[in-house]
DRENGU-684929 format. One record per residue (C-alpha): residue number from 0; residue in one letter; x, y, z. Coordinates in steps of 0.05 Angstrom, whole numbers, plus 5000, padded with zeros to 4 digits. Example, Ala and Ser with C-alpha at 12.3 -4.5 7.8 and 13.67 -1.06 7.14 Angstrom:
2
<pt 0; A; <5246; 4910; 5156>>
<pt 1; S; <5273; 4979; 5143>>
// end
This chain:
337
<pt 0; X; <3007; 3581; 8396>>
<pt 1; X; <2955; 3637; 8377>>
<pt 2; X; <2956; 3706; 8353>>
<pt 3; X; <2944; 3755; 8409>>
<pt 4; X; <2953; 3817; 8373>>
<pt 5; X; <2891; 3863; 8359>>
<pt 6; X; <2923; 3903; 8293>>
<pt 7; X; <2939; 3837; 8261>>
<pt 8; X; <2873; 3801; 8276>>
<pt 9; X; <2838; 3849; 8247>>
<pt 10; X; <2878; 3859; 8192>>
<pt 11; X; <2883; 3786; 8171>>
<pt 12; X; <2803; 3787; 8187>>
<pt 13; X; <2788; 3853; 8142>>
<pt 14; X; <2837; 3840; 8086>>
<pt 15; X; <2842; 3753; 8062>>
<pt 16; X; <2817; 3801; 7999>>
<pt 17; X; <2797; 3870; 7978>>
<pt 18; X; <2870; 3895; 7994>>
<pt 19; X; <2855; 3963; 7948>>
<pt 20; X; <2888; 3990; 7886>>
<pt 21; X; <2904; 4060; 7910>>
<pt 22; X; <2969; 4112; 7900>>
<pt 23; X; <2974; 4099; 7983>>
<pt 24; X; <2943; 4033; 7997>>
<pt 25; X; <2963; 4027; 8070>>
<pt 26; X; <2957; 4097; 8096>>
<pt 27; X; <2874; 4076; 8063>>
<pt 28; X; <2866; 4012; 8104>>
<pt 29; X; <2910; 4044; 8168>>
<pt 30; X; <2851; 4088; 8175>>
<pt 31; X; <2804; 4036; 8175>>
<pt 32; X; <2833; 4005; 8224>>
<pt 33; X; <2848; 4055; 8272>>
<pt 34; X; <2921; 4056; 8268>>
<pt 35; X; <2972; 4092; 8227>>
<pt 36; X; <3005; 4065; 8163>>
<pt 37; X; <3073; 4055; 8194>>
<pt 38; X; <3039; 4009; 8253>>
<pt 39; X; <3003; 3975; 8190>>
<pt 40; X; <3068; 3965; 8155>>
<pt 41; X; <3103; 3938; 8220>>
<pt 42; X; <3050; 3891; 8241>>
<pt 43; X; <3049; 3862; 8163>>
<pt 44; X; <3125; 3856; 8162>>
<pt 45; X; <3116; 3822; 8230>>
<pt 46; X; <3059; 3773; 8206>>
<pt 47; X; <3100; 3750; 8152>>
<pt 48; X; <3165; 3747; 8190>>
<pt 49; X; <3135; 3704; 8242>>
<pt 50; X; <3094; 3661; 8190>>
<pt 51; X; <3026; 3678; 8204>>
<pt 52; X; <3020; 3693; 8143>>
<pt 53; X; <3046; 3652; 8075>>
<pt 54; X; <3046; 3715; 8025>>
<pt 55; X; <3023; 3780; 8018>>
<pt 56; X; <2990; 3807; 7952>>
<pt 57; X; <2965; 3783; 7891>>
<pt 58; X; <2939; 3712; 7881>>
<pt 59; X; <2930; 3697; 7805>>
<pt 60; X; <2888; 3650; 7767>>
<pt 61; X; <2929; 3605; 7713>>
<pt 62; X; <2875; 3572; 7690>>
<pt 63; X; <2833; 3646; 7675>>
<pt 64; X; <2896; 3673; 7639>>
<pt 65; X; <2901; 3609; 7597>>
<pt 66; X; <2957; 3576; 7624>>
<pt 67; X; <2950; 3500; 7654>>
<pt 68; X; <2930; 3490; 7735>>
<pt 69; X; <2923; 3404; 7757>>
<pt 70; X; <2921; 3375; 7818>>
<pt 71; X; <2964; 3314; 7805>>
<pt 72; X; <2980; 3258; 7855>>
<pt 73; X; <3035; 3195; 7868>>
<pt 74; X; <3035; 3136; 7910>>
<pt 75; X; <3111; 3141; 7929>>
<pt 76; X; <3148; 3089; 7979>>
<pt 77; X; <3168; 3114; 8042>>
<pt 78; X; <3242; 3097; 8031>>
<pt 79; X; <3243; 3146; 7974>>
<pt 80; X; <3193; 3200; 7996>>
<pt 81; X; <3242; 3259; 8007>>
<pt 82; X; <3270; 3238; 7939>>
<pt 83; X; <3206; 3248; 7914>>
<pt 84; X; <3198; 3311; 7940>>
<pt 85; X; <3257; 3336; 7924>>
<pt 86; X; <3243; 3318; 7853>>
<pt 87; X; <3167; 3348; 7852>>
<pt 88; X; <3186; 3412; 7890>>
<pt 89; X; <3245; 3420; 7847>>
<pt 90; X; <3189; 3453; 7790>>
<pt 91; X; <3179; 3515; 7787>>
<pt 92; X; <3099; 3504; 7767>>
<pt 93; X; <3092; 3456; 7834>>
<pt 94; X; <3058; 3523; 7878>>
<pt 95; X; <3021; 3464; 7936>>
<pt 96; X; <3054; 3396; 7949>>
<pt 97; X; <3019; 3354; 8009>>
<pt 98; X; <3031; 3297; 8047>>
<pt 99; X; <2969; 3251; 8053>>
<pt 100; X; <2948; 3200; 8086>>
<pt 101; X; <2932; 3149; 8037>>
<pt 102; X; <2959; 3092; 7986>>
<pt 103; X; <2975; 3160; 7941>>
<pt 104; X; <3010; 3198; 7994>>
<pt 105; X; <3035; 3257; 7948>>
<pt 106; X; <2986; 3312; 7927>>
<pt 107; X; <3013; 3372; 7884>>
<pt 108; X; <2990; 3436; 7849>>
<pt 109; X; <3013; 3449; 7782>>
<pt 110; X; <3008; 3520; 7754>>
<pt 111; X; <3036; 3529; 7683>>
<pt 112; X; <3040; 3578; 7638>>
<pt 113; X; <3007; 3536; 7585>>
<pt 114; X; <2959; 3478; 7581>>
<pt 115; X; <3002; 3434; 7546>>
<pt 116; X; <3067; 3451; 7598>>
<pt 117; X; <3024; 3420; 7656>>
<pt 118; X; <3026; 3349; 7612>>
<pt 119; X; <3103; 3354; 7601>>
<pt 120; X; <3120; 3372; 7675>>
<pt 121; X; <3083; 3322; 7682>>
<pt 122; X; <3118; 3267; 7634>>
<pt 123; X; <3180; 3298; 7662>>
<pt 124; X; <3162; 3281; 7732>>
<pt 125; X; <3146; 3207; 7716>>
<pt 126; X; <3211; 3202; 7674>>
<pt 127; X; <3254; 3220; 7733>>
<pt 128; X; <3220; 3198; 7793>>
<pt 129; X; <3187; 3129; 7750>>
<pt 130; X; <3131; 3123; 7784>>
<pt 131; X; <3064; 3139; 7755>>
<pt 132; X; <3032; 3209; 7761>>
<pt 133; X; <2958; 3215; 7766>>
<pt 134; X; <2931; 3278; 7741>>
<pt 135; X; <2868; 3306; 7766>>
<pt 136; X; <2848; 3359; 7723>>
<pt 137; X; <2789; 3407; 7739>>
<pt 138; X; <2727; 3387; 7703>>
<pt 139; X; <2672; 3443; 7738>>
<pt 140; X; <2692; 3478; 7790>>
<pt 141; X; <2634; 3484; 7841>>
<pt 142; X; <2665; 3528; 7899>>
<pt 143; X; <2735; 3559; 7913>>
<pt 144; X; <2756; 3613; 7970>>
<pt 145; X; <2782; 3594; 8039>>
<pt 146; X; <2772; 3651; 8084>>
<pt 147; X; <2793; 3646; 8158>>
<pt 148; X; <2760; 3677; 8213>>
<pt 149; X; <2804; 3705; 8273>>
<pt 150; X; <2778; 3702; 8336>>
<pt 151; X; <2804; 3750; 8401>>
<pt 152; X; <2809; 3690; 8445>>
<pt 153; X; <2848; 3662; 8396>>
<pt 154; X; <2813; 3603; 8362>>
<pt 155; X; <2801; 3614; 8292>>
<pt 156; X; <2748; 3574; 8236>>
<pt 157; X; <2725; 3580; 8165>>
<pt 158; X; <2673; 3626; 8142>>
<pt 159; X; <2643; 3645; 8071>>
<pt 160; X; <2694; 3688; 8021>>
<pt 161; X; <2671; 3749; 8020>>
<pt 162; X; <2649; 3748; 7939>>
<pt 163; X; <2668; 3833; 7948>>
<pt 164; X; <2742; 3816; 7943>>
<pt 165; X; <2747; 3797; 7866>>
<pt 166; X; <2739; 3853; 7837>>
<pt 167; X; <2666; 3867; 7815>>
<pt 168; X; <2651; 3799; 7818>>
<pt 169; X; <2619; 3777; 7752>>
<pt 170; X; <2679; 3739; 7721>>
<pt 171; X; <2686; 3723; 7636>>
<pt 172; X; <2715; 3651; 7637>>
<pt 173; X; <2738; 3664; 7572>>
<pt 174; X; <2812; 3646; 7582>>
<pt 175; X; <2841; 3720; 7577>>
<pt 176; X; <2906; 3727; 7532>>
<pt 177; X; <2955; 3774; 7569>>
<pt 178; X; <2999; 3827; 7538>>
<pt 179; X; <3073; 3842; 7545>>
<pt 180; X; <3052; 3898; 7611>>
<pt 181; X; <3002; 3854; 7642>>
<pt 182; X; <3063; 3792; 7655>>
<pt 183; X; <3107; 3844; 7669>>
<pt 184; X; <3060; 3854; 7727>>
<pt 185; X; <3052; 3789; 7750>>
<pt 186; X; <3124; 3782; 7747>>
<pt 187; X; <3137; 3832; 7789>>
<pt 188; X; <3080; 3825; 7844>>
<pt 189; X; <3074; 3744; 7845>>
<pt 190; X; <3119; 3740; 7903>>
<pt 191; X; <3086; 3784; 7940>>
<pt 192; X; <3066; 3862; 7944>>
<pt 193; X; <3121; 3908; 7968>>
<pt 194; X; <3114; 3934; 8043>>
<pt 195; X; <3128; 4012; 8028>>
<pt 196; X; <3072; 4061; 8029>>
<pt 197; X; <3068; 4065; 7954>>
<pt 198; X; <3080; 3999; 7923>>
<pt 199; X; <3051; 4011; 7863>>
<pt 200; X; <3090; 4068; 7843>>
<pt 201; X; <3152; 4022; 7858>>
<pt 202; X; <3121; 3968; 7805>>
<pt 203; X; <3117; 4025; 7759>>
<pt 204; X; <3185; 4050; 7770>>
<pt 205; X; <3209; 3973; 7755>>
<pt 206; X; <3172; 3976; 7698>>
<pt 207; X; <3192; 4044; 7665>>
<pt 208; X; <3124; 4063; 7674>>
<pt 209; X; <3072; 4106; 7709>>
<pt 210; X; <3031; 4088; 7775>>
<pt 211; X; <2963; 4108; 7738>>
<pt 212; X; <2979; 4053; 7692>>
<pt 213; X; <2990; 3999; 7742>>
<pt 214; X; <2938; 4006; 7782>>
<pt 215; X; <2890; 4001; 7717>>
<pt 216; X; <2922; 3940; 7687>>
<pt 217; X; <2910; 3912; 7766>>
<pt 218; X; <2839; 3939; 7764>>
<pt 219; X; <2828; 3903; 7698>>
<pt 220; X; <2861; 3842; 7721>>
<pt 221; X; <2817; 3841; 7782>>
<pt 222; X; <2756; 3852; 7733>>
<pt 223; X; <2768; 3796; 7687>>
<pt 224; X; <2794; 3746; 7740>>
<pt 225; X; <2856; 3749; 7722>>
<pt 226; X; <2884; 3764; 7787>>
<pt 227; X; <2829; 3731; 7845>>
<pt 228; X; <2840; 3784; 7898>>
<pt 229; X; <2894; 3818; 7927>>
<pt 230; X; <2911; 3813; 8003>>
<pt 231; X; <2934; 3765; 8069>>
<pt 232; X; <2938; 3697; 8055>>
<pt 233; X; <2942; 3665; 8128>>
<pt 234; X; <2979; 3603; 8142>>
<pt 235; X; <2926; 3563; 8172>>
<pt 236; X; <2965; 3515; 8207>>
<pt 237; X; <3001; 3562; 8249>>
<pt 238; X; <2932; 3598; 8260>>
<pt 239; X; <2919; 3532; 8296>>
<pt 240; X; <2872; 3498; 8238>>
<pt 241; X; <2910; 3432; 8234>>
<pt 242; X; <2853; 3389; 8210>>
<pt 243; X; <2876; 3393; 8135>>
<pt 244; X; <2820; 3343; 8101>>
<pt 245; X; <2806; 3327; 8019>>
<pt 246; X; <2744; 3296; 8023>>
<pt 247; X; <2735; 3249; 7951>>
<pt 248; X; <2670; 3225; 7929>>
<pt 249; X; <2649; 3166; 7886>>
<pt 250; X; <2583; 3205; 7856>>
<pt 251; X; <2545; 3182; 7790>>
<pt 252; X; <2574; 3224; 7742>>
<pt 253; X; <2497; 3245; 7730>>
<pt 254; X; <2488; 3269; 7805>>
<pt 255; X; <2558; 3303; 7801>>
<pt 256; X; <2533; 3381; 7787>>
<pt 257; X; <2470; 3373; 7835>>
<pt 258; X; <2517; 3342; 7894>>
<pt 259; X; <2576; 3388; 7874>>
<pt 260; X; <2527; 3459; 7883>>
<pt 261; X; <2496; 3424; 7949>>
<pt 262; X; <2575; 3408; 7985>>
<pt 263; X; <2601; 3479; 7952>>
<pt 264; X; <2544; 3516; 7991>>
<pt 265; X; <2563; 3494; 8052>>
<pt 266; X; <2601; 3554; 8094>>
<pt 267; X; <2662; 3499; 8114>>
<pt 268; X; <2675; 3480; 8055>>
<pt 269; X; <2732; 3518; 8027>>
<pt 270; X; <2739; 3485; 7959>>
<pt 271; X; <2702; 3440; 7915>>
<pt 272; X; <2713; 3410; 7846>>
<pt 273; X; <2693; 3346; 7799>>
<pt 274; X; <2752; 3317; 7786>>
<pt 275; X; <2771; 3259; 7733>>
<pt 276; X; <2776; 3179; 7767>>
<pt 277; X; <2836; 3144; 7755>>
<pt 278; X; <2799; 3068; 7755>>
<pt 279; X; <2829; 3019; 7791>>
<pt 280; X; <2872; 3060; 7838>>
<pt 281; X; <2822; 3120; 7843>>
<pt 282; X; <2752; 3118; 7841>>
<pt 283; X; <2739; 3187; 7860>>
<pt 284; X; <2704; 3246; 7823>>
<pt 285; X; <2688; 3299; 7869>>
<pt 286; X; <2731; 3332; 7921>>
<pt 287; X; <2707; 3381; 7985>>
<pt 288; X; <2762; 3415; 8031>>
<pt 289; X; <2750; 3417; 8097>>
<pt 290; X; <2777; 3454; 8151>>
<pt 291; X; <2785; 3451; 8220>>
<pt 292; X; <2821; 3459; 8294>>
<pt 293; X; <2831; 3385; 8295>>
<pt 294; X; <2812; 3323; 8248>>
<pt 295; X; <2754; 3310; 8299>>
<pt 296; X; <2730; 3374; 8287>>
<pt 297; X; <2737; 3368; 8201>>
<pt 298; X; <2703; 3292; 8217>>
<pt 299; X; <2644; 3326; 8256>>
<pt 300; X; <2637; 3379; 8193>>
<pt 301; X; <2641; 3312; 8152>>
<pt 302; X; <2589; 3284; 8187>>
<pt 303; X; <2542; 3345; 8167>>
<pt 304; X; <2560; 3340; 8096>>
<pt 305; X; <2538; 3264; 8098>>
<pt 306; X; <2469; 3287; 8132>>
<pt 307; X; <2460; 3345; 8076>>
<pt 308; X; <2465; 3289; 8022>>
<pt 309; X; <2423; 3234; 8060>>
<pt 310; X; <2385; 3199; 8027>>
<pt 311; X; <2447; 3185; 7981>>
<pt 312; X; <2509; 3130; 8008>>
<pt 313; X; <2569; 3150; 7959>>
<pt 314; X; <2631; 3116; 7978>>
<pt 315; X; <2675; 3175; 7997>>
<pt 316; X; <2738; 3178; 8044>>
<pt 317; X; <2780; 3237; 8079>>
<pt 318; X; <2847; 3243; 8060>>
<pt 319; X; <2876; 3286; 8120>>
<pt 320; X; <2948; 3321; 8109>>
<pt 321; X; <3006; 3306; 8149>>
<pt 322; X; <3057; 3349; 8123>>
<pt 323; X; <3060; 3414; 8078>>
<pt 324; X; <3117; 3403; 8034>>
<pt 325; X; <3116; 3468; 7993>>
<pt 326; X; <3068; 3524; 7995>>
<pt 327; X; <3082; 3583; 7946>>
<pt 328; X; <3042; 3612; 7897>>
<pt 329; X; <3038; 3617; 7820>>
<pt 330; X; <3106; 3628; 7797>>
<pt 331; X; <3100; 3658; 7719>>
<pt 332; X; <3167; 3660; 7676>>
<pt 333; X; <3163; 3714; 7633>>
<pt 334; X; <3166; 3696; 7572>>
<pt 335; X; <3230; 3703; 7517>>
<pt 336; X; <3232; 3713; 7443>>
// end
């Protein structure tokens, strides 16, 4: 199934990002797109509806406002997988759970609100599901930014983020501390941006505040990396990218920052991080997404990757998705006296 509609290609094609902070944000990008900002609205609504796209709005960094972000994984039975799941996507924190297709078959995103939380969700997890939980901490983050690429005829690939989107791009990692306004903000926009033609005055109006306020607290957030970008966050598998592959690499911990800058460079590569081993069970230290159409297609992009690091033979696998088992984003409780 593709996506035949002109006003939502380009839409999703224009604005993965760079979604602007403005009194009438969709009357602005109606214009740019030809159209009016009720058709805008419509064709949004519609794009979400339909699940072409996951969300809509903000996408937040835990890890840049101080708060706790793992990738964790368990190698669960297959008589007590949707027990499993059940119990993982029972958090809150889990915002990505996967299916793989390996020994550990479970791969999940925590987001916390603190660095010490991730640990006890973590403990937590093992204490009710008792089975082991292998967290997989970032340890340098080399590339991140998936950006899809709509085509009119329908087929659809991965191209470079557009670096324009977040904010002025020149980001303090300096974990930020946020004040009492900044989470009320997140609170209110984490789900998603409202569809009306002035959204941030509605935030403002939840917030007993003022419009002018918002969209400078958003502004900052943008600034500071806070908040990554603002704007369409396709669902890639029912864009038709169904190759869903974690590439994992055995690489000399010495080699790790030259190999990790070399497989983030790469325009198909959508993320890439070192990553702790787990010895025995997991030997693996650096991870490259891959995208594509089919897994032929992510094990042709593969096959690049291997030639860019030739003359080098690290023992690396692909650990291709077979099911999505929750996809939200970061979910931030606000926080009580």
């Amino acid at each position: 199934m593709s996506l035949d509609d002109p006003l939502a290609i380009a839409f999703i094609n224009q604005f993965q990002g760079g979604f602007p902070v403005t009194e009438e944000p969709y009357a602005w990008v109606a214009s740019r797109l030809g159209t009016d900002e009720s058709a805008l609205i419509a064709s949004i609504t519609k794009l979400l509806d339909e699940g072409w796209l996951s969300r809509f709005g903000p996408l937040y960094d835990a890890k840049q406002m101080g708060g706790g972000l793992t990738l964790a994984a368990l190698a669960v039975p297959d008589e007590r997988f949707e027990e499993v799941t059940d119990i993982v996507n029972s958090y809150q924190q889990v915002a990505h759970n996967y299916r793989r297709d390996y020994a550990l078959n479970m791969w999940f995103v925590l987001a916390t609100e603190t660095e010490q939380a991730v640990l006890e969700v973590i403990d937590d997890i093992q204490q009710r599901s008792g089975l082991k939980v292998y967290n997989c901490p970032k340890i340098q983050e080399f590339f991140v930014g998936l950006q899809l690429s709509l085509k009119p005829d329908g087929t659809v690939d991965t191209v470079p983020l557009n670096s324009a989107w977040n904010g002025s791009g020149a980001i303090d990692n300096t974990p930020l501390v946020l004040d009492e306004f900044e989470r009320e903000i997140i609170a209110a926009t984490q789900t998603g941006l409202a569809l009306i033609p002035r959204p941030y005055q509605q935030i403002a109006k939840q917030l007993d505040s003022n419009s002018a306020r918002v969209m400078r607290c958003m502004q900052s957030m943008l600034k500071n990396g806070a908040m990554r970008r603002i704007g369409a966050v396709p669902n890639h598998y029912k864009l038709g990218l169904l190759g869903n592959g974690m590439t994992v690499w055995d690489v000399p911990d010495e080699l790790v920052g030259e190999m990790g800058k070399i497989m983030g460079s790469m325009d198909f590569v959508s993320h890439c991080y070192e990553r702790p081993r787990h010895r025995p069970d997991w030997p693996y230290n650096l991870f490259a997404m891959i995208h594509g159409t089919d897994r032929e297609q992510v094990m042709q992009k593969l096959s690049i990757m291997e030639a860019e690091l030739y003359p080098y033979n690290f023992q690396h696998r692909v650990l291709f998705s077979t099911a999505v088992l929750k996809k939200t984003g970061l979910r931030l409780t606000k926080q009580t006296e």
